[in-house]
N, C-alpha and C positions, 0 to 999 in steps of 0.2 A: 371424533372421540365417541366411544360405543357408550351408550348410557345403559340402563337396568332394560328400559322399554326393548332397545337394539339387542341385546345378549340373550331376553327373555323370548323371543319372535326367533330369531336366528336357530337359535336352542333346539325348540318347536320344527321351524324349517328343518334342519338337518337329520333331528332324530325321526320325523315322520317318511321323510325320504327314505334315510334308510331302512328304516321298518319295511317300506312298503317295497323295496327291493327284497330284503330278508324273506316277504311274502311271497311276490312275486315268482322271484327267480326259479327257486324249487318248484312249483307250479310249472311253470314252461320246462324246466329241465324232466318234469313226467308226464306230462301230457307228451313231449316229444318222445320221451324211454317206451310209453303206453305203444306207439304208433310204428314207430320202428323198431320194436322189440322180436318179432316176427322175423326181419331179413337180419338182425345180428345173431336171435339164432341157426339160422338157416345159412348165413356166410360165414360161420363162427369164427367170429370174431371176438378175439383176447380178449380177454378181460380187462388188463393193463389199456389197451389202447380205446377201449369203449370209458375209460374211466377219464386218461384225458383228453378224448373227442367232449365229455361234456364240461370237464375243464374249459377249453377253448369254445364249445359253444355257448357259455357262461358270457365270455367276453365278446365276442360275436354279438350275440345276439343281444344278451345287455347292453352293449354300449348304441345299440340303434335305440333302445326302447328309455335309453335315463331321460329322455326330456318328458315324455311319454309319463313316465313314474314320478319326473318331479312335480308336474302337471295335476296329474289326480292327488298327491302329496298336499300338495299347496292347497286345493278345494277342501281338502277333509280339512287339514286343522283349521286353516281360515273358517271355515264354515264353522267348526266349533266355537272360533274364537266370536264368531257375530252370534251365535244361537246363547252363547253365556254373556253376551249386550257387553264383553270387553273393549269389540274395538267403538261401539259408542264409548264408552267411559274415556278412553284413550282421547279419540276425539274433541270429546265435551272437555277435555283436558289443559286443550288449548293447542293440540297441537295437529301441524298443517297433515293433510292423506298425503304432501309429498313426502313429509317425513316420516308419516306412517310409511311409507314406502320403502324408507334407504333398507332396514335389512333383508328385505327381499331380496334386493337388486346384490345386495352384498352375497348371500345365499347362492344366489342365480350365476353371481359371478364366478366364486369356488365351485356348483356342478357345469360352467361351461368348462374352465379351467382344466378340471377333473374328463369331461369329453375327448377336450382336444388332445391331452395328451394322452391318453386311452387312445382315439380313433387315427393318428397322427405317427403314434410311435409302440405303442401296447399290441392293438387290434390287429393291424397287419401279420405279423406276427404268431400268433394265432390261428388266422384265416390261414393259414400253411396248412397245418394242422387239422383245422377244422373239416377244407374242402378234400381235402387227399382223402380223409375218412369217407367223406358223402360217396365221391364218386370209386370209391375200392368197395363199398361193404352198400351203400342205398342205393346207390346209379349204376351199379354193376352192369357191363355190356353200353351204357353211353357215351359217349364221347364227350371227353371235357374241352374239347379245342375244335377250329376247324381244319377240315382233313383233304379237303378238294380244293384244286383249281387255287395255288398257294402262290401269290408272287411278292417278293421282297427285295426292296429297293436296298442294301448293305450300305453303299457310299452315294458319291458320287459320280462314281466310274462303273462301280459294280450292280448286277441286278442275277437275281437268280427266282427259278421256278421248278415247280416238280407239282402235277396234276394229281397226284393221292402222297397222302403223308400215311404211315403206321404208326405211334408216337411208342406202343409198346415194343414193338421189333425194334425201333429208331432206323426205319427205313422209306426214301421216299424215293416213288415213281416216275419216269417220264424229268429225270433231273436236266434243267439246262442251266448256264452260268456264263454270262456276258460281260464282255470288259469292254469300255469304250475309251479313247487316251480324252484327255480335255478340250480336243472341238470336239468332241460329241460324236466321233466315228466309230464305230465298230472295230476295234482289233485284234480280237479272236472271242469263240463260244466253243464253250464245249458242252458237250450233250451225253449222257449216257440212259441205259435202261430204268437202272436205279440209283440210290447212293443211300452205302450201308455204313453207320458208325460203327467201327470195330473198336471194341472197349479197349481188350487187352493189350493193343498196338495202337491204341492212341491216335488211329488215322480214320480216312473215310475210302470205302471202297468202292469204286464206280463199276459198274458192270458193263460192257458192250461202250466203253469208250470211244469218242471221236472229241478230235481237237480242230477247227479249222481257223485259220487264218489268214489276215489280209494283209497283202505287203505287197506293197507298188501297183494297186488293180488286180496281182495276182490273186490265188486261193489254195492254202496249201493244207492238206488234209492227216491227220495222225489219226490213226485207229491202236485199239490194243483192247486184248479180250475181258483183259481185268489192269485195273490201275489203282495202287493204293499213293494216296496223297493228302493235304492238307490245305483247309482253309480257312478264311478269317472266323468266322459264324460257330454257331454251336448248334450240333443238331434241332433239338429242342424249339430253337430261335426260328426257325421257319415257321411255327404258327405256337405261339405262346398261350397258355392256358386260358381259357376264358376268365377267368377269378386271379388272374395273373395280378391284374391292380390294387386288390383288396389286398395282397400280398406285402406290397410293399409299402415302406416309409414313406416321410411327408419327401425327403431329398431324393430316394430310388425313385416314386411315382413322380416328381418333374422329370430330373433324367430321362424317366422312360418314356415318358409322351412326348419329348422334345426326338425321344428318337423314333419313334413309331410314327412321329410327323416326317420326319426325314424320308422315311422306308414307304410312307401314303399307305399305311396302312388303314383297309377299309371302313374297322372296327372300332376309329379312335374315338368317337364319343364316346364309346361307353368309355372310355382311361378318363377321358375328361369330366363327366358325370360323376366318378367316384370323387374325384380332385376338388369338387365343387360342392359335393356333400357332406365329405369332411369337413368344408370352412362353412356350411350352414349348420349344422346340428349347434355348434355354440352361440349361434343367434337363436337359433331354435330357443335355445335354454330359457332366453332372456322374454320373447314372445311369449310364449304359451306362460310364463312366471306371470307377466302382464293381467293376463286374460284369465287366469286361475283366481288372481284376487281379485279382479274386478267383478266376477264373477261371486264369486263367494264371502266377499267382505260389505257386502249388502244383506241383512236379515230377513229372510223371505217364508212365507208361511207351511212353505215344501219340507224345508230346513236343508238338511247336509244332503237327502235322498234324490231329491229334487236338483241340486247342486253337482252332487258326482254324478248323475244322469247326465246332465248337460255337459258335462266333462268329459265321460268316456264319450256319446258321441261327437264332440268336437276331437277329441282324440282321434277317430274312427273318421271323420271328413278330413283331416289334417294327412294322412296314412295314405287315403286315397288319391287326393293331388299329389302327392308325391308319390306314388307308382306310377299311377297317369302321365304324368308329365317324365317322369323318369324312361317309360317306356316309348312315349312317342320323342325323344332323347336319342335311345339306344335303336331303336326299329326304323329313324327316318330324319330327315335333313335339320328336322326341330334342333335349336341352339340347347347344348349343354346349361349355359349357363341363364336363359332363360325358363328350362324345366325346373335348379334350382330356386332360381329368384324368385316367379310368380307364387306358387303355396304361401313362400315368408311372408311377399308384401300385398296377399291379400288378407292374412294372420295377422302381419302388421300393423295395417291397417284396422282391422277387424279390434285391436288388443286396443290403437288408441281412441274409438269407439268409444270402447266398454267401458275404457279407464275414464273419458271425460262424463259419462252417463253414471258413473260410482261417484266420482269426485261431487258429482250435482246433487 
C-alpha cells in the first residue's frame, strides 16, 4: 500500500525524468539538425520526410539513452532531497533505507516496463524509418549490406550463391543454385551469369543459363540464353540489410535468428547482440536506479554538482563497456551474450557496493 512517503518520492521520480527527457531530447534532436543539416541540404531532402526521420530518431535514439536520463534523473532530485537533510528526517523517522527504497524500485519498474515495450515492439519500427533515411540522404553511395562472395543455406536441400549482389538494380552476379535429394548428393545445379528480379512479371531472369544433372552417374546438361523462372527466396534475402535486426519485433527477431542460423549466416552475432540488448536495457533500468541513489542520498559537501559529476561520468564508463564489448561481439568469436552480461554484472556489482556503503 502506497503511503504519503511512497506517492511523494514516486511523484519526484517520474516528474524529473521526465523533465529531463523534455530537456534532453530537443538537444540531441539539434545538435544532430546542426551536423547534418549540410547533406539535407545538399541531397534535398523533403521536408515531410526530414520531419519524420526525427520523429523516428526521437525513438531510436531515446529509447537507448532512458536509462541514461533516468540515471542522472534520480542524482538530481535525490541529491536535493539529502541537501534539504529530508531523507535524514525520513530516516530519523523510523524508517528502514529498504523502505526508503520501495518507490524507486516501483519508479525503476514502470521506466523498465516503459523500455521494453518501446524497444520490443515501438523501436523497431521505427529504425525502418530511421535507417532508410541515414543511408538514402547521410550515407549516400554506401552500402547498407554486404555485397560480395554471398552464400545462403535456403533449406536443407537447397544452397545458393552469387559473388557480387547490386541490391539497387536487384541483381546478382556469378548466380549458382544447388539441390541435394536427402543423402546429401547433388541432383542438379544451375549456374547462370547473373539473376535479375523482374518486377513487372513477377519472376527472376537468369542470363547465360545452364542446368546440369545427375542421373545414374550420368550428366545431362541444359543451356538456354535467357530463362525466366521462380524461386523460393526473395531477392533482397541474399544479403539482408545490416540494421535488418533493429527492424524487427521481439517474435520477427526470434524467427529470424532461428533462420539465419539455419542458412550459417556469417553475421549472426550481431542478430543475437541486438536480441540480448533489448532484454538488458530493463535491468539496466533497475542498476544504474540502484547506484544513482546510493550515490546521491548521502549528503556530501560537493552537494548535487559533485553528484551529477560522478553521474555523468559513470554514465560515460557504462556507454563504453557496452561498445567494447558490443564490438568485440560483432567483429569476433566473443559470445553475444557475454558482451551483454559482463557491463551489467560489473554495474551490478558495482550498485550493491554503493548500496551496502549508503546503508552503513
Amino acid at each position: 500500500m502506497f503511503t504519503i512517503l511512497d506517492r511523494y518520492i514516486l511523484k519526484r521520480y517520474l516528474i524529473t525524468f521526465l523533465g529531463m527527457l523534455m530537456l534532453f531530447v530537443p538537444i540531441g534532436i539539434m545538435a544532430n539538425l546542426a551536423e547534418k543539416v549540410g547533406k539535407i541540404i545538399d541531397n534535398e531532402a523533403p521536408l515531410s520526410e526530414v520531419i519524420v526521420f526525427y520523429g523516428n530518431f526521437t525513438l531510436v535514439i531515446g529509447n537507448l539513452l532512458l536509462p541514461i536520463f533516468l540515471f542522472l534523473s534520480i542524482i538530481f532530485f535525490t541529491s536535493k532531497l539529502a541537501s534539504n537533510t529530508e531523507i535524514i528526517a525520513i530516516l530519523s523517522s523510523g524508517v528502514s533505507y529498504w523502505r526508503f527504497l520501495r518507490p524507486y524500485f516501483v519508479g525503476a519498474t514502470l521506466v523498465a516496463i516503459l523500455i521494453f515495450m518501446m524497444g520490443m515492439f515501438i523501436v523497431p519500427y521505427a529504425s525502418i524509418g530511421f535507417n532508410e533515411f541515414e543511408y538514402k540522404y547521410f550515407k549516400r553511395g554506401r552500402q547498407d549490406r554486404v555485397t560480395d562472395n554471398i552464400f545462403t543455406q535456403l533449406n536443407e536441400t537447397d544452397y545458393i550463391y552469387v559473388s557480387s549482389f547490386d541490391p539497387n538494380r536487384k541483381i546478382g552476379y556469378n548466380f549458382t543454385f544447388e539441390h541435394f535429394n536427402p543423402d546429401r548428393q547433388l541432383e542438379y545445379k544451375i549456374s547462370s551469369s547473373n539473376i535479375r528480379w523482374v518486377e513487372k512479371d513477377s519472376v527472376y531472369r537468369l542470363t547465360n543459363y545452364a542446368k546440369r544433372k545427375l542421373r545414374d552417374g550420368v550428366e545431362m546438361i541444359e543451356t538456354k540464353r535467357h530463362l525466366d523462372t521462380l524461386f523460393t527466396f526473395e531477392i533482397d534475402d541474399l544479403t539482408p540489410v545490416s540494421y535488418v535486426a533493429e527492424t524487427k519485433n521481439l517474435f520477427e527477431l526470434n524467427s529470424f535468428i532461428e533462420d539465419q542460423k539455419r542458412k550459417g549466416a556469417s553475421n549472426i552475432n550481431t542478430y543475437i547482440l541486438v536480441k540480448y540488448k533489448r532484454w538488458a536495457l530493463p535491468i539496466a533500468a533497475f542498476i544504474l536506479t540502484i547506484i544513482a541513489v546510493a550515490v546521491s542520498s548521502v549528503k556530501r559537501r560537493g552537494g548535487m554538482g559533485l553528484n551529477l559529476a560522478f553521474g555523468i561520468g559513470m554514465a560515460f564508463i557504462y556507454i563504453f563497456f557496452d561498445k567494447v564489448f558490443g564490438t568485440l561481439a560483432e567483429q569476433s568469436g566473443f559470445s553475444p551474450l557475454l558482451a551483454v552480461l559482463i557491463p551489467n554484472v560489473i554495474f551490478g556489482a558495482f550498485a550493491v557496493y554503493m548500496l551496502m556503503k549508503a546503508k552503513r
